[in-house]
N, CA, C and O atoms as a GROMACS GRO file, in nm:
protein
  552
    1UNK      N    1  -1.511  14.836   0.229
    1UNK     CA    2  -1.583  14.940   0.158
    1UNK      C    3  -1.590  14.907   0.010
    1UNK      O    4  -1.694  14.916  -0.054
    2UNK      N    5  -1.473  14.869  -0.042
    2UNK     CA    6  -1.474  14.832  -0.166
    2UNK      C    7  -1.550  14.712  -0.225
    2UNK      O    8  -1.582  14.718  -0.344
    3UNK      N    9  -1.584  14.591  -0.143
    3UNK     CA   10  -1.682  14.482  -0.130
    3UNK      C   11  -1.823  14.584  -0.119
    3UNK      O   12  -1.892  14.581  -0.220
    4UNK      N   13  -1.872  14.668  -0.012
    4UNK     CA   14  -1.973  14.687  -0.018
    4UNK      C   15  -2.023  14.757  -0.171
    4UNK      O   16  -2.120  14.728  -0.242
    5UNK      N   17  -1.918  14.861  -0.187
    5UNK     CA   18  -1.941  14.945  -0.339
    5UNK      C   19  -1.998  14.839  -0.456
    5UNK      O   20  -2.108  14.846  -0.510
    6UNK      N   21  -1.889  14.733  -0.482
    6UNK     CA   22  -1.896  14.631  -0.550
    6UNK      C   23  -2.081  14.548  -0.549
    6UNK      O   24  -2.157  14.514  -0.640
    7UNK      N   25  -2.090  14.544  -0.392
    7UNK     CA   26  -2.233  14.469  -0.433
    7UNK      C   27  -2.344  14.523  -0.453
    7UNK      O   28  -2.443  14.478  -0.510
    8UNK      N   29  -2.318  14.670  -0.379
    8UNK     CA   30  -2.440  14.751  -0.439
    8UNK      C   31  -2.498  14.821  -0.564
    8UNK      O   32  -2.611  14.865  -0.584
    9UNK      N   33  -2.362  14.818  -0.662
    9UNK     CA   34  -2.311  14.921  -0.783
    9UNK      C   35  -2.420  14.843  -0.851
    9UNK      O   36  -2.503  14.920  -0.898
   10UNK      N   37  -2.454  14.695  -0.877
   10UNK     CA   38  -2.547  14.631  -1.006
   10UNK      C   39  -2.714  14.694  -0.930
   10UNK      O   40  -2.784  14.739  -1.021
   11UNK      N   41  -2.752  14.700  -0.854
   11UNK     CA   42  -2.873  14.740  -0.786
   11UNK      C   43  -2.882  14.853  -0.831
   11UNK      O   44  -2.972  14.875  -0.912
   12UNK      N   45  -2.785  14.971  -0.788
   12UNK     CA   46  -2.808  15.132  -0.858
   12UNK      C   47  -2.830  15.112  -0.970
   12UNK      O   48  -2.946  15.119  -1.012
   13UNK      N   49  -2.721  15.079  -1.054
   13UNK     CA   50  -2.709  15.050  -1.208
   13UNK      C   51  -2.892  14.985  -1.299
   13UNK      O   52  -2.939  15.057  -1.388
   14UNK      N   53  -2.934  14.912  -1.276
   14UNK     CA   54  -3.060  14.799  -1.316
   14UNK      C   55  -3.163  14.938  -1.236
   14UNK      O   56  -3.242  14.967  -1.326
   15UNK      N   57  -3.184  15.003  -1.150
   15UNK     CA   58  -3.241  15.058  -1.130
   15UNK      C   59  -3.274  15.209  -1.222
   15UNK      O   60  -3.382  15.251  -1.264
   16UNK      N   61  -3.105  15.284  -1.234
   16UNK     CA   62  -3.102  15.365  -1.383
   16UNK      C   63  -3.206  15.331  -1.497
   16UNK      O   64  -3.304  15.381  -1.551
   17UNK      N   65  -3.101  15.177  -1.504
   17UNK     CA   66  -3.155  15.131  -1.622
   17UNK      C   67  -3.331  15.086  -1.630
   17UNK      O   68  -3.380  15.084  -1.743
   18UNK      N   69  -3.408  15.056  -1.528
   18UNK     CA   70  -3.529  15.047  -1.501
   18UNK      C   71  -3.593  15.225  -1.574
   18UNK      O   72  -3.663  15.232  -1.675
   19UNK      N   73  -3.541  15.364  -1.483
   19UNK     CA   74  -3.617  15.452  -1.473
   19UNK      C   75  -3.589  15.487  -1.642
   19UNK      O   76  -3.654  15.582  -1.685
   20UNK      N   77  -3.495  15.414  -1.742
   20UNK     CA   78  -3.466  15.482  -1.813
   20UNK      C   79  -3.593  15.435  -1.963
   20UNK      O   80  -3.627  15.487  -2.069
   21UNK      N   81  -3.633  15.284  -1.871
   21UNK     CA   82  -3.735  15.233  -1.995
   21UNK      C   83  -3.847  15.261  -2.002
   21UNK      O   84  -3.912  15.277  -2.105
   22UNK      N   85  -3.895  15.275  -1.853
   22UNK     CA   86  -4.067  15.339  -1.811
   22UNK      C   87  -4.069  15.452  -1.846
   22UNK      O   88  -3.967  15.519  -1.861
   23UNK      N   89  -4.180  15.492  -1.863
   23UNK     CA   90  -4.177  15.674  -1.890
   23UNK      C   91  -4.186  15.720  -1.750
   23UNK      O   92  -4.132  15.642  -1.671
   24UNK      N   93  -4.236  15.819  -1.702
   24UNK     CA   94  -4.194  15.894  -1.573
   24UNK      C   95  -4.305  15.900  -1.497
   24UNK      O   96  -4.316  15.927  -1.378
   25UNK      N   97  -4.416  15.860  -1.606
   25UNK     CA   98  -4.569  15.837  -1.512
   25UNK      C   99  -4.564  15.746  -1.462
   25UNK      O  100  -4.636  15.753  -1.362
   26UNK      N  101  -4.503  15.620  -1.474
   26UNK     CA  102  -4.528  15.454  -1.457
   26UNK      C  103  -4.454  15.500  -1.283
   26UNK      O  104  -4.496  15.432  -1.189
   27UNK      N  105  -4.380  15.581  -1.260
   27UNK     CA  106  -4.327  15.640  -1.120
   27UNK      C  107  -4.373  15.716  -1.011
   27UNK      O  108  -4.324  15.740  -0.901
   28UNK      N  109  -4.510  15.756  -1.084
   28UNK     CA  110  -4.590  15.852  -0.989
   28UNK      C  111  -4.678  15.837  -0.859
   28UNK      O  112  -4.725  15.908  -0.770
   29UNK      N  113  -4.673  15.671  -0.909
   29UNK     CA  114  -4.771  15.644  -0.778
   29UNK      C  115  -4.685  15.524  -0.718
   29UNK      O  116  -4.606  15.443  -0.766
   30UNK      N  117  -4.740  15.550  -0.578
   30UNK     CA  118  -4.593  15.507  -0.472
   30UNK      C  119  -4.683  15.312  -0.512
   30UNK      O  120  -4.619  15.222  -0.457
   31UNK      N  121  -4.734  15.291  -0.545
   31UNK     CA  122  -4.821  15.140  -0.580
   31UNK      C  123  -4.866  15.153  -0.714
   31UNK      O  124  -4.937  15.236  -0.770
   32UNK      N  125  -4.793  15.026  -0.760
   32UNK     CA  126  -4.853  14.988  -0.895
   32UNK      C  127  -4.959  15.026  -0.978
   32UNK      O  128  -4.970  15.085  -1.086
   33UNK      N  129  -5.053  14.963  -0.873
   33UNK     CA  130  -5.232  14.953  -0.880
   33UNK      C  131  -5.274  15.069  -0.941
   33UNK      O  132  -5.360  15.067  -1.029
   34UNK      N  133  -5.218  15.176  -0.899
   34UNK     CA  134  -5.275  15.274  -0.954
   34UNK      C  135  -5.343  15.377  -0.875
   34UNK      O  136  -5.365  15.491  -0.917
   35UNK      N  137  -5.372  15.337  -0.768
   35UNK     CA  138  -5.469  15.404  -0.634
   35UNK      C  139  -5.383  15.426  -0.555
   35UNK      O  140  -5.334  15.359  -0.464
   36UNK      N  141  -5.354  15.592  -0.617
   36UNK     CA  142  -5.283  15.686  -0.537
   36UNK      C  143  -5.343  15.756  -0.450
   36UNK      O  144  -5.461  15.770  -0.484
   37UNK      N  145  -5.311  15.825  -0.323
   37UNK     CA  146  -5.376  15.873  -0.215
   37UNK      C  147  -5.378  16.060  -0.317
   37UNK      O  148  -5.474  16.137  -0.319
   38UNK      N  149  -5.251  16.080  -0.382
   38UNK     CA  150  -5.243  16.210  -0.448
   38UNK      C  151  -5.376  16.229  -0.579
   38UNK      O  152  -5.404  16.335  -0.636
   39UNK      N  153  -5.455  16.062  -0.609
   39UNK     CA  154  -5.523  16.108  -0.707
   39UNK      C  155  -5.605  16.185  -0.711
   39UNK      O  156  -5.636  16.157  -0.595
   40UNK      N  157  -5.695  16.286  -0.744
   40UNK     CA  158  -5.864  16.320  -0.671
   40UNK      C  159  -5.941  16.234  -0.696
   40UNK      O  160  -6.042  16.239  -0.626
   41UNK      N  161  -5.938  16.125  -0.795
   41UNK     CA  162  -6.046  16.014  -0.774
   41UNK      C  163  -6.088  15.923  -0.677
   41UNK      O  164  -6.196  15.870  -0.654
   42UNK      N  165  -5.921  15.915  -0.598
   42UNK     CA  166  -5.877  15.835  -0.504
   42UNK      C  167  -5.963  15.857  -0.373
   42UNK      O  168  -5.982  15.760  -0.299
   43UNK      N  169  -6.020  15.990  -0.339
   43UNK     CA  170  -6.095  16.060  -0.244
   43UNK      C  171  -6.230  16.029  -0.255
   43UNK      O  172  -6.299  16.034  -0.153
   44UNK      N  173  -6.280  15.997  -0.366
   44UNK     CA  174  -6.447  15.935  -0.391
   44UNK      C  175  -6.463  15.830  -0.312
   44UNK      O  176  -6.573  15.828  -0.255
   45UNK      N  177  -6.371  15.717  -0.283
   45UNK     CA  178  -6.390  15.620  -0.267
   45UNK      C  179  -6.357  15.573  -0.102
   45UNK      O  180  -6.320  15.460  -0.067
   46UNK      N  181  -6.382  15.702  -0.007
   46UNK     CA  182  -6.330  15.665   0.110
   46UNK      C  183  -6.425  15.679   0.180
   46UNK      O  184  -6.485  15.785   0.160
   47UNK      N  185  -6.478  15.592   0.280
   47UNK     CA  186  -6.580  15.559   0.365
   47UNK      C  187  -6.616  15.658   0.482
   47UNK      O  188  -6.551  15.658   0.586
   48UNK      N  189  -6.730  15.749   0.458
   48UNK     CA  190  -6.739  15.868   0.579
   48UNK      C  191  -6.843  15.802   0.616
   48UNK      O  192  -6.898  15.705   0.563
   49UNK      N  193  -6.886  15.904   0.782
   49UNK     CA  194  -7.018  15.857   0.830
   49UNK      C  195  -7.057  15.966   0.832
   49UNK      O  196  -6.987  16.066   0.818
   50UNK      N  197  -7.208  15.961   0.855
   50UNK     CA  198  -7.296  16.052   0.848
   50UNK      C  199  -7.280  16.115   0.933
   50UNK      O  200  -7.221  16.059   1.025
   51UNK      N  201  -7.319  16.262   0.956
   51UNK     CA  202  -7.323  16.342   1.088
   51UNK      C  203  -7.424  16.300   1.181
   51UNK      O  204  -7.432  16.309   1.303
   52UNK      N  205  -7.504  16.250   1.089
   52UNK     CA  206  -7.667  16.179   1.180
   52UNK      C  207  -7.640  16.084   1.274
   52UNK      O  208  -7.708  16.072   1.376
   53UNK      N  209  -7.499  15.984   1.234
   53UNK     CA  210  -7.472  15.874   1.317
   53UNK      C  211  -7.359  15.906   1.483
   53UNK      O  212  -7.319  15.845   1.582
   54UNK      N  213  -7.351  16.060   1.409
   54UNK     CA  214  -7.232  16.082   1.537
   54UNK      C  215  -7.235  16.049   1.693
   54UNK      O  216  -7.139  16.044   1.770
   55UNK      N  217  -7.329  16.035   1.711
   55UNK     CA  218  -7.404  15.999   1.844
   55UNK      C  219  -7.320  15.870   1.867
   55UNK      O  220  -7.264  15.864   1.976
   56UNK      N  221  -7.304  15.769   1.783
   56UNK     CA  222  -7.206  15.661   1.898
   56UNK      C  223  -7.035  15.754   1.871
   56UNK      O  224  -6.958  15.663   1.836
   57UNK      N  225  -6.963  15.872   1.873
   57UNK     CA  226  -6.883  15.883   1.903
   57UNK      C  227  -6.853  15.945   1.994
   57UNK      O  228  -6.961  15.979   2.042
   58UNK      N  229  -6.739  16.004   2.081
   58UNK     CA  230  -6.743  16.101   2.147
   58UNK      C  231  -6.727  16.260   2.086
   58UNK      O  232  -6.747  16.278   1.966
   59UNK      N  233  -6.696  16.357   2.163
   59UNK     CA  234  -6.714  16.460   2.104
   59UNK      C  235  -6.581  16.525   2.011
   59UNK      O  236  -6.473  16.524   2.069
   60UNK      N  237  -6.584  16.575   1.882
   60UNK     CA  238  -6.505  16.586   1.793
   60UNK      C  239  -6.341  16.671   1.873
   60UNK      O  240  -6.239  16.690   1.807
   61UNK      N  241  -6.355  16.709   2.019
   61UNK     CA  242  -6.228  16.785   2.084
   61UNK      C  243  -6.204  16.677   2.187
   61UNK      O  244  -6.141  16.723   2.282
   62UNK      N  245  -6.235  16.543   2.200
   62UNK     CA  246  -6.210  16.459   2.262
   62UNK      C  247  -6.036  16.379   2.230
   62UNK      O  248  -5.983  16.359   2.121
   63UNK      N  249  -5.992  16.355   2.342
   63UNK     CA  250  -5.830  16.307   2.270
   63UNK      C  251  -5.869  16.162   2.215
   63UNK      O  252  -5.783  16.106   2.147
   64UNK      N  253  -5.953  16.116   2.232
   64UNK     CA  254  -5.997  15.945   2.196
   64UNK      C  255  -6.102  15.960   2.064
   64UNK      O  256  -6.121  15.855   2.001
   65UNK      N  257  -6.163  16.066   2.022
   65UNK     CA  258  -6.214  16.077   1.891
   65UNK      C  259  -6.131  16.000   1.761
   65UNK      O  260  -6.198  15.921   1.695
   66UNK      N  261  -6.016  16.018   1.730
   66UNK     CA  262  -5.988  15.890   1.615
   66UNK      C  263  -5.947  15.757   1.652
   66UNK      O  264  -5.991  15.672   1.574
   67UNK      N  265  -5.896  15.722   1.722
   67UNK     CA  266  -5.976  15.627   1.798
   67UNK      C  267  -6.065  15.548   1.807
   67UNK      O  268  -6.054  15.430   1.771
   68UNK      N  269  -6.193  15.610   1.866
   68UNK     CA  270  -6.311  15.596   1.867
   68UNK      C  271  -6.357  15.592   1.727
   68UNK      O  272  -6.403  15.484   1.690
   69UNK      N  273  -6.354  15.658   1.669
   69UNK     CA  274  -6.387  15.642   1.515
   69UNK      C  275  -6.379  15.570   1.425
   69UNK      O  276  -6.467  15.544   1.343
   70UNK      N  277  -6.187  15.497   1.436
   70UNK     CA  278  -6.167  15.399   1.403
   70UNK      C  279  -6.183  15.262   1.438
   70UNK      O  280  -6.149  15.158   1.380
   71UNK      N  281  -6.278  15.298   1.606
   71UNK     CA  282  -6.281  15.133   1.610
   71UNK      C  283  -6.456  15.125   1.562
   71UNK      O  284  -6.492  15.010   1.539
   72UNK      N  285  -6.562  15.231   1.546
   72UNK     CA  286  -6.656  15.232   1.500
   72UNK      C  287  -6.658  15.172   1.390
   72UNK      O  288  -6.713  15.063   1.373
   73UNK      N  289  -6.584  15.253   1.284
   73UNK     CA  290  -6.564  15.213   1.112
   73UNK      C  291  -6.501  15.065   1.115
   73UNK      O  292  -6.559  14.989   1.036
   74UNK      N  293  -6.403  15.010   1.182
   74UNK     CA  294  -6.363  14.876   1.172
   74UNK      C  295  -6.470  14.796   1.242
   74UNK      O  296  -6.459  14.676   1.216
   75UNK      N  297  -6.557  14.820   1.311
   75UNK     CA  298  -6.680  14.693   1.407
   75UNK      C  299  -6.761  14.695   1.309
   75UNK      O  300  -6.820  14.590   1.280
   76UNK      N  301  -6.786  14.829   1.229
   76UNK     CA  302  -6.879  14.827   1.102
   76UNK      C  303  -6.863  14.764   1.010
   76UNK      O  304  -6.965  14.707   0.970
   77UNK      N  305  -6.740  14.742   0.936
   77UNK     CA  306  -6.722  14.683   0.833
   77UNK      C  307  -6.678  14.542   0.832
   77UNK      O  308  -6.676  14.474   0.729
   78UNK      N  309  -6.630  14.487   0.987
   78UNK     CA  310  -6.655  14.334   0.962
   78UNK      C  311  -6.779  14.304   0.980
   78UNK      O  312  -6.816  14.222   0.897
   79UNK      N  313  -6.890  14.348   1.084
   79UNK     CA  314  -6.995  14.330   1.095
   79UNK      C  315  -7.062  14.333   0.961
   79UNK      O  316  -7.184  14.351   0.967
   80UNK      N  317  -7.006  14.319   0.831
   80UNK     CA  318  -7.092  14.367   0.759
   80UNK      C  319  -7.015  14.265   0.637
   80UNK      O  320  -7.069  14.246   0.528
   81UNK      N  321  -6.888  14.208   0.674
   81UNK     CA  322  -6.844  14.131   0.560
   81UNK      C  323  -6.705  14.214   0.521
   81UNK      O  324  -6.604  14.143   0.520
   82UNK      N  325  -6.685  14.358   0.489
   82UNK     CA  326  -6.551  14.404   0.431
   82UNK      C  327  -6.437  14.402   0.510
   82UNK      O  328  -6.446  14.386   0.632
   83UNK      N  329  -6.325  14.418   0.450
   83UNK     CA  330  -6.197  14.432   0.492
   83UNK      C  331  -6.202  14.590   0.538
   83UNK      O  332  -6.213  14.684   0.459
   84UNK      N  333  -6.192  14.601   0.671
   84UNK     CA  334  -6.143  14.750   0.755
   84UNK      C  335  -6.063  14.855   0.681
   84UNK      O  336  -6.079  14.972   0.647
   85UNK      N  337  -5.929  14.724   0.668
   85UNK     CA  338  -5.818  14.775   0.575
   85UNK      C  339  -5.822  14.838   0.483
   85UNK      O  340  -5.772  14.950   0.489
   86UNK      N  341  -5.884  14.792   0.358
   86UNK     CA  342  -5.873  14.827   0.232
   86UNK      C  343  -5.993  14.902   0.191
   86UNK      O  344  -5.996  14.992   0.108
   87UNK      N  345  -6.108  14.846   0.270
   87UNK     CA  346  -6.220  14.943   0.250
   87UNK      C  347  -6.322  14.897   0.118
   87UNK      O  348  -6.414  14.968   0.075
   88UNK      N  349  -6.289  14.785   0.073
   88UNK     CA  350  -6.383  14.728  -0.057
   88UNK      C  351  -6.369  14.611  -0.024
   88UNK      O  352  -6.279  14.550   0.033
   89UNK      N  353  -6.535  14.562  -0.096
   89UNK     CA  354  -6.531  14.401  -0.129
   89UNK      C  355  -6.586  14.456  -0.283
   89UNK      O  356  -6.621  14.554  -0.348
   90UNK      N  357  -6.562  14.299  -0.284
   90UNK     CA  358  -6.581  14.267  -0.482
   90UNK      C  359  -6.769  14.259  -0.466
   90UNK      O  360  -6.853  14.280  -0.553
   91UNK      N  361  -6.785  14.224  -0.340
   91UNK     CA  362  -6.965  14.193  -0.344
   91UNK      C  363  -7.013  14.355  -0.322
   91UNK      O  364  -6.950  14.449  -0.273
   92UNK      N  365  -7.169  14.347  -0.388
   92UNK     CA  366  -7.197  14.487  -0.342
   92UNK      C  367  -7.311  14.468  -0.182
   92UNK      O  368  -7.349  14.561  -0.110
   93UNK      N  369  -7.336  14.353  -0.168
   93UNK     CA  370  -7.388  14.341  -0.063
   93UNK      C  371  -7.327  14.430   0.104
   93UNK      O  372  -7.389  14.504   0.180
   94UNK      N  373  -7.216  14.391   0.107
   94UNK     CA  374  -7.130  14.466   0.227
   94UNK      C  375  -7.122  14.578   0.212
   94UNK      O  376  -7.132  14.637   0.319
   95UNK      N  377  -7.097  14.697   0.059
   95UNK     CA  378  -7.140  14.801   0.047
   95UNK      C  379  -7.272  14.840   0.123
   95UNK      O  380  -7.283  14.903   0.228
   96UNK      N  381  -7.338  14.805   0.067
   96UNK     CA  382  -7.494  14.860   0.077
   96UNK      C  383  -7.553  14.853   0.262
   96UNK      O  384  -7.630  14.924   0.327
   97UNK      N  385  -7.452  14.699   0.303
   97UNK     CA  386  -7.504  14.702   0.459
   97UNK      C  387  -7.449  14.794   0.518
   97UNK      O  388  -7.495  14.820   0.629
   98UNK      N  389  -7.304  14.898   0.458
   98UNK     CA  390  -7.289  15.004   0.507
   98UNK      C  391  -7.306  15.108   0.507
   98UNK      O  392  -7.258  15.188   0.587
   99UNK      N  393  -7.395  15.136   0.395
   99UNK     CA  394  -7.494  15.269   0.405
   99UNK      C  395  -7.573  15.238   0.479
   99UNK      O  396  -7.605  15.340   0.540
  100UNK      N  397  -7.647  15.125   0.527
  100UNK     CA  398  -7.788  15.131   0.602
  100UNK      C  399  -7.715  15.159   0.774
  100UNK      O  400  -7.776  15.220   0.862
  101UNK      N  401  -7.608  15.113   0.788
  101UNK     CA  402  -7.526  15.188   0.880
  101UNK      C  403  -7.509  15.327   0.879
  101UNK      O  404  -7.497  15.367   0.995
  102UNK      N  405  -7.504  15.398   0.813
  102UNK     CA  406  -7.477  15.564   0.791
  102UNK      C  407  -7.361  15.593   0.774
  102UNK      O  408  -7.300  15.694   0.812
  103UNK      N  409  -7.296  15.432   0.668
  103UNK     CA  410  -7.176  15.497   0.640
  103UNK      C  411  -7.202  15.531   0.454
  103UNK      O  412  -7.289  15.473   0.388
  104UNK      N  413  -7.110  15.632   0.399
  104UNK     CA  414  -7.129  15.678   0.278
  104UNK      C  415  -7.006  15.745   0.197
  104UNK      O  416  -6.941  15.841   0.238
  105UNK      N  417  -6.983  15.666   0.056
  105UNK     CA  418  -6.871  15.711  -0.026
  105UNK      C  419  -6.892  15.898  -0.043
  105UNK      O  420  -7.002  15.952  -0.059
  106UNK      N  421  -6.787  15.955  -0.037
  106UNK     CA  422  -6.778  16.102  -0.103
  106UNK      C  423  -6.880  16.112  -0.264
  106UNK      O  424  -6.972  16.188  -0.296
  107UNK      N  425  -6.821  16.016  -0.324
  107UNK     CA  426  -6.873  16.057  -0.497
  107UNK      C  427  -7.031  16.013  -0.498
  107UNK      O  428  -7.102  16.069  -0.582
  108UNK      N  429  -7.091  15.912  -0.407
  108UNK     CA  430  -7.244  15.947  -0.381
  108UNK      C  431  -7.272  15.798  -0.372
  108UNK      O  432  -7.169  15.731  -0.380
  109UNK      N  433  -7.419  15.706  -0.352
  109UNK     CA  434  -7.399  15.584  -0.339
  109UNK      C  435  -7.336  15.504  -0.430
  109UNK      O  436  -7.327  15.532  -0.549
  110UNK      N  437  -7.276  15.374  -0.362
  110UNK     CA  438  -7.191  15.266  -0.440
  110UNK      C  439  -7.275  15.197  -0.561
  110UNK      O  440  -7.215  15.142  -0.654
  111UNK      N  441  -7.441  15.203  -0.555
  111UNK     CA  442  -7.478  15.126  -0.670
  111UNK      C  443  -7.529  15.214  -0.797
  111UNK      O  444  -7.596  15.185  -0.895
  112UNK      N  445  -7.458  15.354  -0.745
  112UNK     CA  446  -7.470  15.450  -0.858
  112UNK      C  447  -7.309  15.467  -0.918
  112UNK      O  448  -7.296  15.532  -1.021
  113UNK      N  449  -7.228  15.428  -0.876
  113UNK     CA  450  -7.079  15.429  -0.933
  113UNK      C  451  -7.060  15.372  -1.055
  113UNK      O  452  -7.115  15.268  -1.093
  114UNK      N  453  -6.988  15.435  -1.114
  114UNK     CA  454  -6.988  15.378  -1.307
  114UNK      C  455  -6.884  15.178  -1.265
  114UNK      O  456  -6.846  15.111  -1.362
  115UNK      N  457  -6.869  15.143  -1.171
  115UNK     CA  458  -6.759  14.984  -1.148
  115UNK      C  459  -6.926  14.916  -1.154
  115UNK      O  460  -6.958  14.823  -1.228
  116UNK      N  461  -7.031  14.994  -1.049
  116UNK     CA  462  -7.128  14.870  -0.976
  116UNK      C  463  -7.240  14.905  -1.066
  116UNK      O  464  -7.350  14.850  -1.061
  117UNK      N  465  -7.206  15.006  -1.153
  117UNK     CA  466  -7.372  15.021  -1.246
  117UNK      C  467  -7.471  14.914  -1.311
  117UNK      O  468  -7.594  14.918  -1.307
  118UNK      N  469  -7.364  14.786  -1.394
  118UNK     CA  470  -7.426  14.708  -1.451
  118UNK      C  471  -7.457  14.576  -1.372
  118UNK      O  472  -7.503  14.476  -1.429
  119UNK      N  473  -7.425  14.580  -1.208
  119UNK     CA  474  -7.490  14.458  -1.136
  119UNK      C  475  -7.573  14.440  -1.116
  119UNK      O  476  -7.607  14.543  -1.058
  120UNK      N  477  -7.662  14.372  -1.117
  120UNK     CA  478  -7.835  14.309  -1.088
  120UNK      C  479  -7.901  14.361  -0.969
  120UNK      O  480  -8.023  14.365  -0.952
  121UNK      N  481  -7.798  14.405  -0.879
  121UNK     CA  482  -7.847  14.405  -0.728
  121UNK      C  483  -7.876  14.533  -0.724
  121UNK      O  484  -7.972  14.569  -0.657
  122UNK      N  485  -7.789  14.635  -0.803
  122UNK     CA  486  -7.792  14.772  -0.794
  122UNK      C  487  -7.872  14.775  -0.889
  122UNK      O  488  -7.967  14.835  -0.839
  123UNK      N  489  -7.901  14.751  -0.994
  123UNK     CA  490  -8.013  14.791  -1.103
  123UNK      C  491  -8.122  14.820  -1.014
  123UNK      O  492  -8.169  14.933  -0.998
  124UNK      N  493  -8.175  14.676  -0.933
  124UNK     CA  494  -8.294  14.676  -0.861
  124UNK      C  495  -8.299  14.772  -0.759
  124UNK      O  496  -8.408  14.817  -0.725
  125UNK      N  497  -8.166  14.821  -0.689
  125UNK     CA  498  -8.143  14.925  -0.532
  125UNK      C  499  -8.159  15.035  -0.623
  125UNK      O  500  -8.224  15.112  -0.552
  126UNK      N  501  -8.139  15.107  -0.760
  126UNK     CA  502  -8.145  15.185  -0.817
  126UNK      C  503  -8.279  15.205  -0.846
  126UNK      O  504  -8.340  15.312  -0.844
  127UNK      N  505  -8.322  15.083  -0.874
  127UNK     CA  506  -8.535  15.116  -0.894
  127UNK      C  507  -8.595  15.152  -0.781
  127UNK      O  508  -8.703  15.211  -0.774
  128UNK      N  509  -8.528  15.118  -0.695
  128UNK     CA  510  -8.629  15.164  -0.567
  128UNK      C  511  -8.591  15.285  -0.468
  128UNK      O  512  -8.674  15.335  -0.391
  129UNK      N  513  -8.449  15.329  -0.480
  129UNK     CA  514  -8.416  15.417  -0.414
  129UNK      C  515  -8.354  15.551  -0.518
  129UNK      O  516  -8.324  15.658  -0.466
  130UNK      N  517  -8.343  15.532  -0.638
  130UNK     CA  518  -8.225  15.637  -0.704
  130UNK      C  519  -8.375  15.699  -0.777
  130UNK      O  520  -8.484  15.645  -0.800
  131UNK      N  521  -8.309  15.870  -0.807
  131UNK     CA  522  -8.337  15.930  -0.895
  131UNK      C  523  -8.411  15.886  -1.053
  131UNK      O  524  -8.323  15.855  -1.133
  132UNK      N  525  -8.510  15.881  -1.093
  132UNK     CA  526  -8.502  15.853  -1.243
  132UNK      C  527  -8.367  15.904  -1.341
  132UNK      O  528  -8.319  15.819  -1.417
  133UNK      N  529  -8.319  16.015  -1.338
  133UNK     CA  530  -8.217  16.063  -1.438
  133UNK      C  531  -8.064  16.077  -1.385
  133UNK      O  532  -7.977  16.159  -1.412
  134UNK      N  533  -8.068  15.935  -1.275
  134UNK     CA  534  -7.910  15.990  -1.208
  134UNK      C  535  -7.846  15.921  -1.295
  134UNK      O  536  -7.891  15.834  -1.370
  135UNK      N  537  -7.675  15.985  -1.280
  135UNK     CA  538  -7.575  15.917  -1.421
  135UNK      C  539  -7.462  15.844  -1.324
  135UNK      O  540  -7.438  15.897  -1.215
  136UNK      N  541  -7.408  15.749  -1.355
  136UNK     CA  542  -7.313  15.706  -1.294
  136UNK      C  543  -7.152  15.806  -1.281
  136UNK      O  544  -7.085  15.870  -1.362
  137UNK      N  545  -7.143  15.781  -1.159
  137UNK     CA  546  -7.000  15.853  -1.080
  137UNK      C  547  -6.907  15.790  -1.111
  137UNK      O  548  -6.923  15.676  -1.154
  138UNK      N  549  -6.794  15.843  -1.100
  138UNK     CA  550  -6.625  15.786  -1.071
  138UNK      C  551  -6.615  15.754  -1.217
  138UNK      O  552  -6.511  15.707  -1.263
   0.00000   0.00000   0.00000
C-alpha cells in the first residue's frame, strides 16, 4: 500500500499543480479542440436529413430506426468522400454532395457558413442558389 501511495502521490500532485496554472475555462471542455457537445455552436454543425428523404427509413416507432438511420447517414457520407465519424471534410465538395442527398447542417447551408464563405466553389454555389442579402452563419 505504501509503494502504491508512493507511485501515485507525483501524478495527483503535477495534476494540482496543472489545474492550478490554467484558468478553469482551459477545463471545460472534455477535448482540447474546443468542440464541445455542451457548446450551442457545437449543434449547428450536425448533419440532419430532411423529412422529404424519410422514405428510405423505417418508421420513427420502429426498434431498428437508429440503426437504420445510422447506417443511411454513414453509406451517405462515404459515398460522398467524408468521414461518418467526425462528420467534416476540409473539401467543400463532400459537403455539398450531401445536401443534394437531403442531408443538411442546423445553422443553414455549408457554403453560407462564416469557415466556407471565402472559397471559390461556394462564392459560385452562392450565385446560383443563395439569397442576394444572405450573411454568413456560425
Amino acid at each position: 500500500m505504501k509503494k502504491f501511495f508512493i507511485l501515485l502521490s507525483p501524478l495527483f500532485l503535477s495534476g494540482c499543480l496543472l489545474a492550478t496554472i490554467f484558468p478553469n475555462d482551459y477545463y471545460k471542455c472534455a477535448s482540447l479542440s474546443g468542440w464541445c457537445k455542451e457548446k450551442p455552436e457545437r449543434q449547428n454543425y450536425v448533419w440532419n436529413l430532411r423529412s422529404s428523404e424519410n422514405h428510405r427509413l423505417p418508421a420513427a416507432t420502429d426498434n431498428n430506426f437508429i440503426s437504420a438511420y445510422l447506417t443511411v447517414r454513414k453509406e451517405d457520407m462515404r459515398s460522398c468522400g467524408m468521414d461518418p465519424v467526425s462528420g467534416y471534410s476540409n473539401d467543400i465538395e463532400p459537403s455539398l454532395c450531401l445536401e443534394k442527398k437531403g442531408w443538411y447542417l442546423k445553422g443553414g447551408p455549408v457554403c453560407e457558413s462564416r469557415t466556407r464563405w471565402d472559397n471559390p466553389k461556394c462564392v459560385s454555389w452562392r450565385s446560383k442558389y443563395s439569397k442576394p442579402d444572405v450573411k454568413p452563419w456560425g
